[in-house]
DRENDO-1510 file (C-alpha; in Angstrom, 1 decimal, always signed):
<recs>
REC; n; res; u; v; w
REC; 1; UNK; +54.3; -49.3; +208.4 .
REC; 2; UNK; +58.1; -50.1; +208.9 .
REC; 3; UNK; +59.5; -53.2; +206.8 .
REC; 4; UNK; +62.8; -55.2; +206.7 .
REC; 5; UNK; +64.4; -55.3; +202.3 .
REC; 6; UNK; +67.6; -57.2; +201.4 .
REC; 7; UNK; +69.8; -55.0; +198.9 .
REC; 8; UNK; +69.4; -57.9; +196.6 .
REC; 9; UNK; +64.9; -57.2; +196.9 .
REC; 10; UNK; +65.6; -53.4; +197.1 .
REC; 11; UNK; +67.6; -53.5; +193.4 .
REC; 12; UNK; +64.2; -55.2; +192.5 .
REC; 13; UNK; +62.2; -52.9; +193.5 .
REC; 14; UNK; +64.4; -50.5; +192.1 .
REC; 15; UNK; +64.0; -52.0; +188.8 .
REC; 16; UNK; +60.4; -52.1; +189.2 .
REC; 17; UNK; +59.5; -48.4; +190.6 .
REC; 18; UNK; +62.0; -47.2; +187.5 .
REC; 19; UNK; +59.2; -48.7; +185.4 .
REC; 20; UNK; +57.1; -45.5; +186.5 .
REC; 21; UNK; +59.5; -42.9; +187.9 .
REC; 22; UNK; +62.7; -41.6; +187.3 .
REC; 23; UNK; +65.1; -42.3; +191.0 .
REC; 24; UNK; +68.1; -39.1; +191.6 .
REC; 25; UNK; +70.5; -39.8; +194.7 .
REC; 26; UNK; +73.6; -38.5; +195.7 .
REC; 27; UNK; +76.2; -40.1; +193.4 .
REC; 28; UNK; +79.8; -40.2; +193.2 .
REC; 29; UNK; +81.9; -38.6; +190.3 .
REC; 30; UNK; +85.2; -38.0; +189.5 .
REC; 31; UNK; +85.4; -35.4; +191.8 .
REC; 32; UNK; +82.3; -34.3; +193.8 .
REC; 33; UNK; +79.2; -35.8; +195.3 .
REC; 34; UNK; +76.4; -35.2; +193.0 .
REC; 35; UNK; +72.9; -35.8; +192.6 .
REC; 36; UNK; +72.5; -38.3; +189.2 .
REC; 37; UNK; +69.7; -40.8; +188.1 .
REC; 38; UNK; +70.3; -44.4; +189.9 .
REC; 39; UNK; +69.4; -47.6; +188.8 .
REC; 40; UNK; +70.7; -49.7; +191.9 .
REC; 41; UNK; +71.4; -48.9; +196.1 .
REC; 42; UNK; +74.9; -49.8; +195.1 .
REC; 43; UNK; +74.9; -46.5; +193.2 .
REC; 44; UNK; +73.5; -44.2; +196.4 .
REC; 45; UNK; +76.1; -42.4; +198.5 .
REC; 46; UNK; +74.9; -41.9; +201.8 .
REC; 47; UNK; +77.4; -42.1; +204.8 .
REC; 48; UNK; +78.7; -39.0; +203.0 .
REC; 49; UNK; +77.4; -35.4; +202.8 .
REC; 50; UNK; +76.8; -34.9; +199.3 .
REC; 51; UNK; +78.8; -31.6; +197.9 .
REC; 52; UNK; +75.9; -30.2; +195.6 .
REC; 53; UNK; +72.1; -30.0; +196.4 .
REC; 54; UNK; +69.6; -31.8; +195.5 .
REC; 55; UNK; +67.6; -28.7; +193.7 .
REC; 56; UNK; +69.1; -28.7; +190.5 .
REC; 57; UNK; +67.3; -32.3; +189.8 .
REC; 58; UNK; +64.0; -30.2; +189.1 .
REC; 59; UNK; +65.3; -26.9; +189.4 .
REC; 60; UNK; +68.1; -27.2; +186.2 .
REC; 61; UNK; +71.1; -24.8; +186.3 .
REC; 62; UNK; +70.3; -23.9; +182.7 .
REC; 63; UNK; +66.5; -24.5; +181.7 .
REC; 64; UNK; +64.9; -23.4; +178.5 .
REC; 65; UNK; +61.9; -21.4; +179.0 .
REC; 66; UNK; +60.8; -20.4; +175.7 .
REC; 67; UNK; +61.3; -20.9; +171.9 .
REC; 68; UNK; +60.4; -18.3; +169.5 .
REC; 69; UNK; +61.1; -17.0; +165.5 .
REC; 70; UNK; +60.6; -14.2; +163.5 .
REC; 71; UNK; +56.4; -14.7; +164.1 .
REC; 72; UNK; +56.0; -17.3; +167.1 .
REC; 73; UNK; +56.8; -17.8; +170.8 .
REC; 74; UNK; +55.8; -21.0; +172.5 .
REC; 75; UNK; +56.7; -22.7; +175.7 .
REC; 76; UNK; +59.0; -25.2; +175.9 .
REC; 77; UNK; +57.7; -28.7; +176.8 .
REC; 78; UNK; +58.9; -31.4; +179.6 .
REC; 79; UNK; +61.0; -34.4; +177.7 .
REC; 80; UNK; +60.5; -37.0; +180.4 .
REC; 81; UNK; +57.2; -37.1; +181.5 .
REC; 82; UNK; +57.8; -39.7; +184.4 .
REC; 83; UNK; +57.7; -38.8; +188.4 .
REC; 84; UNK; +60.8; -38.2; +190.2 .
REC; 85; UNK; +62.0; -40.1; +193.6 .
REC; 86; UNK; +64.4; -38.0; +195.5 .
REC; 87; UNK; +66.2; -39.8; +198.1 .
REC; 88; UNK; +67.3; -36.7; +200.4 .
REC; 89; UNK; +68.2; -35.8; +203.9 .
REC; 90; UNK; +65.7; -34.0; +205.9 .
REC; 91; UNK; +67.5; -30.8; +206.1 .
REC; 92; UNK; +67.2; -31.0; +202.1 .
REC; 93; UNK; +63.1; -31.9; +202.6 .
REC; 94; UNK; +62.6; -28.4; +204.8 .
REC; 95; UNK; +65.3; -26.5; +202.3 .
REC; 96; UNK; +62.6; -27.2; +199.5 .
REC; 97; UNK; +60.2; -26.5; +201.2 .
REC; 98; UNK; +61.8; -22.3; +201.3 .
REC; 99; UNK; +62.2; -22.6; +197.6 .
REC; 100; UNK; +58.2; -23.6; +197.2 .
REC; 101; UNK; +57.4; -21.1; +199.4 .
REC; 102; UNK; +59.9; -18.8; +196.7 .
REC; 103; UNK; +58.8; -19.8; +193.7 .
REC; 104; UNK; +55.3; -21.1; +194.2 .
REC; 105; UNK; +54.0; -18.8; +196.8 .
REC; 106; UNK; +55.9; -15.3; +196.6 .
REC; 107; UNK; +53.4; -12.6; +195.2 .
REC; 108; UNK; +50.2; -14.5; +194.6 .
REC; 109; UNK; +51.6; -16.4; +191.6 .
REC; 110; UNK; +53.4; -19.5; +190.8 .
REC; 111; UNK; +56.4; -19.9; +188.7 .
REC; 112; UNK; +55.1; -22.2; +186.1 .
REC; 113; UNK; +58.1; -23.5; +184.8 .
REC; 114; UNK; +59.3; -24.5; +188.4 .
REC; 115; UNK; +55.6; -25.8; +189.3 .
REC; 116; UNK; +55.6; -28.2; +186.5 .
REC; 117; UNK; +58.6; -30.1; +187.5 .
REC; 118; UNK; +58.5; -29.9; +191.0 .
REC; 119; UNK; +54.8; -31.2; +191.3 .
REC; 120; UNK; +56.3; -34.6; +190.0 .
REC; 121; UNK; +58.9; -34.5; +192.7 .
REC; 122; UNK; +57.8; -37.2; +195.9 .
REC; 123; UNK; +60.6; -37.8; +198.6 .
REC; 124; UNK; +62.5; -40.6; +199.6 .
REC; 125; UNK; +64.0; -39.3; +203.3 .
REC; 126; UNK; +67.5; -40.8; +204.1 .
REC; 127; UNK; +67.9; -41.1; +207.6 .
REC; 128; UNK; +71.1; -39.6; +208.9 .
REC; 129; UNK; +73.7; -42.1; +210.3 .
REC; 130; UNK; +75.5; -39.3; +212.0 .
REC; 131; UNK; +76.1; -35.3; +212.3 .
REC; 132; UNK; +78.8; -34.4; +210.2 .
REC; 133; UNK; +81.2; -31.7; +210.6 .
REC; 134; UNK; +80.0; -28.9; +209.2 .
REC; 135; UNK; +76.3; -29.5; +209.9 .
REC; 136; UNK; +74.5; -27.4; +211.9 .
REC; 137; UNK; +70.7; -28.0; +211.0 .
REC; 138; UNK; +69.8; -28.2; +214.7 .
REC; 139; UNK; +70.4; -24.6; +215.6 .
REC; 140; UNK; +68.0; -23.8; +212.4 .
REC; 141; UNK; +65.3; -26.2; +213.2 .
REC; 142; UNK; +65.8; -27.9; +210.2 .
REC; 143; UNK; +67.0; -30.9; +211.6 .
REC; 144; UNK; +63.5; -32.8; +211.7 .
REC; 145; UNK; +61.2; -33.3; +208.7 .
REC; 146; UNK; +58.0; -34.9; +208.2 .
REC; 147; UNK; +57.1; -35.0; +204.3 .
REC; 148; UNK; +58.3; -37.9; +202.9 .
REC; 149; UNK; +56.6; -40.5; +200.9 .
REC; 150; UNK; +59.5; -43.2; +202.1 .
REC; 151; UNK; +61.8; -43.4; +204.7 .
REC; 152; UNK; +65.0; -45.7; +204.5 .
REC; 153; UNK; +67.3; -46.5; +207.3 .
REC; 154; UNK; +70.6; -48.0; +205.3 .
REC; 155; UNK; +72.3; -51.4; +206.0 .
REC; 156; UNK; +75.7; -51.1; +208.3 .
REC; 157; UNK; +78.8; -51.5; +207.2 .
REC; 158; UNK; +79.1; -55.2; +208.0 .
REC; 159; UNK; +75.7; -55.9; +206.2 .
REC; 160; UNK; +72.1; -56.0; +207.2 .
REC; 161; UNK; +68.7; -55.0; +205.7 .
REC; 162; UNK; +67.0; -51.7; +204.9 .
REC; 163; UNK; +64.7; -50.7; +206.9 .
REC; 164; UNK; +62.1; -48.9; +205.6 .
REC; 165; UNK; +59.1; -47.1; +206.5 .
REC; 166; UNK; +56.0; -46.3; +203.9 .
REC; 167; UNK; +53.8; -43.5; +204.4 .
REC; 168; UNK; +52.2; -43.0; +201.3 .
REC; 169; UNK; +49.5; -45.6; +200.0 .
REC; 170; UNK; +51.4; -45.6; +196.5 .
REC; 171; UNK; +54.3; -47.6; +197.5 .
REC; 172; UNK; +52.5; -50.1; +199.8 .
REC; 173; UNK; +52.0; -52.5; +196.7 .
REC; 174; UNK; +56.0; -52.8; +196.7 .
REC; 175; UNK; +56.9; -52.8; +200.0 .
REC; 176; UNK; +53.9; -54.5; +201.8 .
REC; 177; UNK; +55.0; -57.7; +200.4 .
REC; 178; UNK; +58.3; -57.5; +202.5 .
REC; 179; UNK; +59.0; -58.9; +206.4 .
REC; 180; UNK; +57.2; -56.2; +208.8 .
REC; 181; UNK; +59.0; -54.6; +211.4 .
REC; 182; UNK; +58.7; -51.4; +213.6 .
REC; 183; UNK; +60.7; -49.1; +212.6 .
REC; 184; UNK; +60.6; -44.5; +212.4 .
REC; 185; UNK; +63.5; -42.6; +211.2 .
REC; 186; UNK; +65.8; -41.2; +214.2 .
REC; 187; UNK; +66.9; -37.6; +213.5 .
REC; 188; UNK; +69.9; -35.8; +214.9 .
REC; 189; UNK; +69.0; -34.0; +218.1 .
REC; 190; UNK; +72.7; -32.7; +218.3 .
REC; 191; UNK; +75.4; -31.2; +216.3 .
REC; 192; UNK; +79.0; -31.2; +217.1 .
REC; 193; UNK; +78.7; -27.2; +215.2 .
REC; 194; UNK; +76.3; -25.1; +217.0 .
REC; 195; UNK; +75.0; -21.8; +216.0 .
REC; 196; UNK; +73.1; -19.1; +217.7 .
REC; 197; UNK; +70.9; -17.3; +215.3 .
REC; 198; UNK; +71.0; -13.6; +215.8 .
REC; 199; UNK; +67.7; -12.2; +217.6 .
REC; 200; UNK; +67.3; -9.0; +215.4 .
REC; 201; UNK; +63.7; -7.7; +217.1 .
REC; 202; UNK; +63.3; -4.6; +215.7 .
REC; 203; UNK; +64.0; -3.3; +212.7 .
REC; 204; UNK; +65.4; +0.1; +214.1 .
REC; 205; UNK; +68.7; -2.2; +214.3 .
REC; 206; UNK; +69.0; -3.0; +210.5 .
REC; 207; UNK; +71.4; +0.7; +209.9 .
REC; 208; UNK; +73.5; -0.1; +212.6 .
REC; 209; UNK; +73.9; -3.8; +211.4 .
REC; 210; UNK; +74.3; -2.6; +207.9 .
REC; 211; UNK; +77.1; -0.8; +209.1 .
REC; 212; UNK; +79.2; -3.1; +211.7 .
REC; 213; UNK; +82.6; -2.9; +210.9 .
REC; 214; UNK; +83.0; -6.9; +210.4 .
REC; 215; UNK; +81.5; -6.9; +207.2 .
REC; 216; UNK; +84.6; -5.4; +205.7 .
REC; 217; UNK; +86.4; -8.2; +206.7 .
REC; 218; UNK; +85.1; -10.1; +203.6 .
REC; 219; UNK; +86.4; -7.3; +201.0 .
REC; 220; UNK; +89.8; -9.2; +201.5 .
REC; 221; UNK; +88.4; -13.1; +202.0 .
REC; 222; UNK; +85.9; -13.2; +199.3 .
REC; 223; UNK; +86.7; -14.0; +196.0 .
REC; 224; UNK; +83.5; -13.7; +194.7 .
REC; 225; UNK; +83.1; -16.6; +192.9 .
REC; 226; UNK; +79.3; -17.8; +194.0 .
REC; 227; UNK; +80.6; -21.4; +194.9 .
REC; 228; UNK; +78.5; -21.0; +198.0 .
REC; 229; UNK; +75.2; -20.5; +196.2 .
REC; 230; UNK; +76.2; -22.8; +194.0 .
REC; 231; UNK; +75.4; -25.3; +196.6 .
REC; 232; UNK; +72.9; -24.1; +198.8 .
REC; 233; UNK; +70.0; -26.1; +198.6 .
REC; 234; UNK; +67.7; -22.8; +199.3 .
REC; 235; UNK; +69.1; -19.7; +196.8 .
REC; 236; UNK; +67.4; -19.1; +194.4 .
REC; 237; UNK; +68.5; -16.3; +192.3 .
REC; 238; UNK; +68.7; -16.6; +188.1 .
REC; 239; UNK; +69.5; -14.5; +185.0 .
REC; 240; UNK; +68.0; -14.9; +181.6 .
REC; 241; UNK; +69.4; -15.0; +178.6 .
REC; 242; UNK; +68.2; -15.1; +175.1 .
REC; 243; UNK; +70.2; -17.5; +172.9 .
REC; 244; UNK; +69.9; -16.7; +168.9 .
REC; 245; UNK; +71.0; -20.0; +166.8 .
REC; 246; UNK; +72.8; -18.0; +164.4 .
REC; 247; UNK; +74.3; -14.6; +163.5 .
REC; 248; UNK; +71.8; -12.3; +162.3 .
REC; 249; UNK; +69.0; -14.8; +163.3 .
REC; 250; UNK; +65.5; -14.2; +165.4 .
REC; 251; UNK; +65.0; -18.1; +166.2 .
REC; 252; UNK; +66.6; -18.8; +169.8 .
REC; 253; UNK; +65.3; -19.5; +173.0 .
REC; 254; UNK; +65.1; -18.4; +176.2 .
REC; 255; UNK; +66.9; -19.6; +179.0 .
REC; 256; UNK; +67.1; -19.4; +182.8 .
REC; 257; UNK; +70.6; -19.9; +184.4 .
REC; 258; UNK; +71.3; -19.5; +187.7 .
REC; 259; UNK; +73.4; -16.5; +189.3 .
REC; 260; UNK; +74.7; -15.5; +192.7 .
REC; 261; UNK; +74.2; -12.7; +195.0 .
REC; 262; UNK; +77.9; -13.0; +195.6 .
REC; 263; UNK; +79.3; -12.4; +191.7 .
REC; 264; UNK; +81.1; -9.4; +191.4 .
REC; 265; UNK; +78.3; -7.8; +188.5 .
REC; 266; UNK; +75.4; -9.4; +190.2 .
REC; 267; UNK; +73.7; -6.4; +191.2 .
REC; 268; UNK; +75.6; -3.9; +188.3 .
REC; 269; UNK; +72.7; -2.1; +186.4 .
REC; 270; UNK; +72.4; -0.5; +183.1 .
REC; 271; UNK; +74.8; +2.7; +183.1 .
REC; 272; UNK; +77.1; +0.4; +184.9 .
REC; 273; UNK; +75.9; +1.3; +188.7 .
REC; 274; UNK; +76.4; -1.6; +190.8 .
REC; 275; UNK; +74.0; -1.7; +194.4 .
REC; 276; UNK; +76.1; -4.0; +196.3 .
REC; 277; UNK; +80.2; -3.2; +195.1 .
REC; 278; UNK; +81.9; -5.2; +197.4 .
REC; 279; UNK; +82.4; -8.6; +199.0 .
REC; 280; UNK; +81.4; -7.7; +202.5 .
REC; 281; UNK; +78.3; -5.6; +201.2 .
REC; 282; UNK; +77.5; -8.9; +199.3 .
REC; 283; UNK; +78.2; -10.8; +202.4 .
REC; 284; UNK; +76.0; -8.6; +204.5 .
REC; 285; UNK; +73.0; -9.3; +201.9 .
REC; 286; UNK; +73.4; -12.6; +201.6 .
REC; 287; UNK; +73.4; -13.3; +205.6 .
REC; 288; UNK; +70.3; -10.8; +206.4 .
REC; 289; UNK; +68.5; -12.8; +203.7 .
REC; 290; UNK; +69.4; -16.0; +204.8 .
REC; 291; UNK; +68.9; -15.2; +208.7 .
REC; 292; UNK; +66.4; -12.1; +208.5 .
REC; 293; UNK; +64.9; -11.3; +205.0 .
REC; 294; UNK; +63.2; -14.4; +204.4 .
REC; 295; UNK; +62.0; -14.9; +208.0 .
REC; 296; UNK; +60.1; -11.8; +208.3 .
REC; 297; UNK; +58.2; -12.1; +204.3 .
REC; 298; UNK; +57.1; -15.6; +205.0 .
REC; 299; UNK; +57.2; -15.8; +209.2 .
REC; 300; UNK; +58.3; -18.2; +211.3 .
REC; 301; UNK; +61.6; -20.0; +209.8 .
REC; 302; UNK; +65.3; -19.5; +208.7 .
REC; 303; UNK; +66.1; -19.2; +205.0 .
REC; 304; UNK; +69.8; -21.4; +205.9 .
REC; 305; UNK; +68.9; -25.0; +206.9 .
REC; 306; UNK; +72.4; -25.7; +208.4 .
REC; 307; UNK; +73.7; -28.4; +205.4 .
REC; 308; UNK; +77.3; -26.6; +205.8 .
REC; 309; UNK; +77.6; -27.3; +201.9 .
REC; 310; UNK; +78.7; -23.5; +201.7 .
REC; 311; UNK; +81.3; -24.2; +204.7 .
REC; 312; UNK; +82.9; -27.0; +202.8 .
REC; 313; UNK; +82.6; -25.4; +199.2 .
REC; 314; UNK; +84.4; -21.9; +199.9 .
REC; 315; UNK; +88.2; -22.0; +198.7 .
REC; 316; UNK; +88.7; -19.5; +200.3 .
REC; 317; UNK; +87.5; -21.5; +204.2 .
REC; 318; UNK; +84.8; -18.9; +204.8 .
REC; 319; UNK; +82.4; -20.5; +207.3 .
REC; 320; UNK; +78.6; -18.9; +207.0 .
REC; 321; UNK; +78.3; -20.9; +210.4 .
REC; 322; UNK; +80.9; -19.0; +212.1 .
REC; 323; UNK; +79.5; -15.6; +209.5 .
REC; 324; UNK; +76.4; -16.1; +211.7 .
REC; 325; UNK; +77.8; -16.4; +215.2 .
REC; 326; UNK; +79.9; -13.6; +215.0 .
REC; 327; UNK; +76.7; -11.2; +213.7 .
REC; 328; UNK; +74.8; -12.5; +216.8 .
REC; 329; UNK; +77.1; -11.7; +218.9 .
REC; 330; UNK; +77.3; -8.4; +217.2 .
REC; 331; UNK; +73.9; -8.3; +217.6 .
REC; 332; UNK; +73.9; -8.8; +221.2 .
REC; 333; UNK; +76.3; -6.1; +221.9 .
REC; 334; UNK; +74.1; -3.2; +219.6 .
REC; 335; UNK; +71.5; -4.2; +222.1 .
REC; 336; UNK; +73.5; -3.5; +225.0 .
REC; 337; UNK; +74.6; -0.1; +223.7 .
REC; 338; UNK; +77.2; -0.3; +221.7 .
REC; 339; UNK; +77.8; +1.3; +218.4 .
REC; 340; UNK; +78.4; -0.2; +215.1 .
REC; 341; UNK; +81.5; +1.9; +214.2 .
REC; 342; UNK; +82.8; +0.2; +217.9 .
</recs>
């Protein structure tokens, strides 16, 4: 059912769905974009791409997992009990969707501590008023997605209503009382960035990938510093750490923080052997996960979703868009016969 809101009716229903659920958006701050908790539309930035993901509103950049003394160890508990409203694009929606697929269904067991908030999570899709630059979520099929709870089409500029469109029963008692009107969300069919993903069809290429010359080009680029992760709506990767209150104390906790594949100790073991020791072999990991790894575990889609957060996030301009063309094209000419020390 599509229906016609006033901003002045939507801060209502704000006030009234906050009642129940907790609402995150994209926000602005001092500096950056962010998802926070919003009480009004006013509050909502959405004719901008927002610099940081939506994952760490149920996903936490530092999360306590445990608590434990001398004699105990218990689990730590949820604070806020309510449900979550998400209002996110739809290349965020299909993004989630790979970390579910991570966390929930990698090895025949769910992460419990990720299951328990994310279960409370429902999805409030904001329709995209444009590509922007540094999109390219059409080249990786993320472009179109189909669970939401909510759908919202934002006023113009010069004014106007929401439109909105309600597909689960849940919020029909809200917005069924508002003018009806037809109305779907539109999604981009077209980027002004567009990216061939690299056909890689048998795995008798992954040495000679491994080894392709451009990957070194990152050892001087790189800096190392995990920005890009930092942003990407569909890494995953986390240390733990185990915090002691005091000196000479057993009662702490246990936390999970998130890391990056692309920090310089990342992959350092004990005896101080690191797997991966520079940029481009970090690089190389990072895209064969994003583009190849991922695809053939769980079948069927790209890790990357095309938000281009990574693109606008690198200080030092390094462009996993253009990363991916140019291994494509690399891949292309391994297939035709070339070499990978060429």
């Amino acid at each position: 059912m599509g229906y016609c809101v006033t901003s002045g009716r939507m801060d209502e229903i704000f006030h009234e769905l906050g009642e129940k659920y907790r609402i995150f958006a994209p926000k602005q701050g001092k500096q950056y974009i962010r998802y926070g908790e919003v009480h009004s539309v006013s509050e909502i930035v959405h004719r901008e791409k927002s610099h940081f993901s939506p994952k760490e509103v149920f996903y936490p950049i530092v999360q306590t997992l445990l608590y434990f003394t001398d004699t105990e160890c218990r689990e730590s508990t949820l604070i806020d009990e309510r449900e979550i409203l998400l209002f996110v694009r739809p290349c965020d929606i299909n993004g989630i969707r790979r970390l579910d697929q991570m966390f929930l269904e990698n090895g025949g067991r769910a992460d419990n501590f990720y299951q328990r908030m994310r279960e409370k999570v429902k999805f409030f899709l904001m329709e995209c008023e444009k590509s922007f630059e540094t999109c390219f979520c059409v080249s990786m099929g993320s472009n179109i997605a189909k669970d939401y709870s909510v759908a919202f089409r934002f006023p113009k500029e010069d004014g106007g209503d929401f439109l909105v469109e309600v597909k689960e029963d849940a919020f029909l008692e809200l917005f069924g009382k508002e003018k009806e009107c037809s109305f779907e969300p539109e999604f981009i069919m077209e980027n002004e960035k567009k990216v061939q993903v690299p056909d890689i069809s048998s795995r008798d290429m992954i040495k000679d990938i491994h080894a392709l010359p451009f990957w070194k080009e990152f050892d001087d680029n790189c800096i190392g510093c995990g920005g890009c992760n930092t942003v990407c709506i569909t890494c995953s990767c986390f240390d733990t750490a185990d915090i002691t209150y005091r000196e000479g104390s057993r009662d702490g906790e246990r936390r999970r923080i998130w890391s990056s594949c692309m920090l310089t100790e990342f992959t350092t073991m004990a005896g101080g052997h690191s797997v991966r020791q520079n940029a481009g072999d970090k690089m190389r990991f990072k895209t064969m996960h994003k583009i190849y790894d991922y695809k053939r575990r769980f079948g069927g889609e790209n890790m990357c979703v095309g938000c281009g957060r990574c693109d606008i996030r690198c200080p030092k301009d390094i462009h996993f868009s253009e990363t991916i063309q140019k291994l494509s094209e690399e891949v292309e000419r391994l297939k035709e016969g070339g070499h990978a020390n060429e």
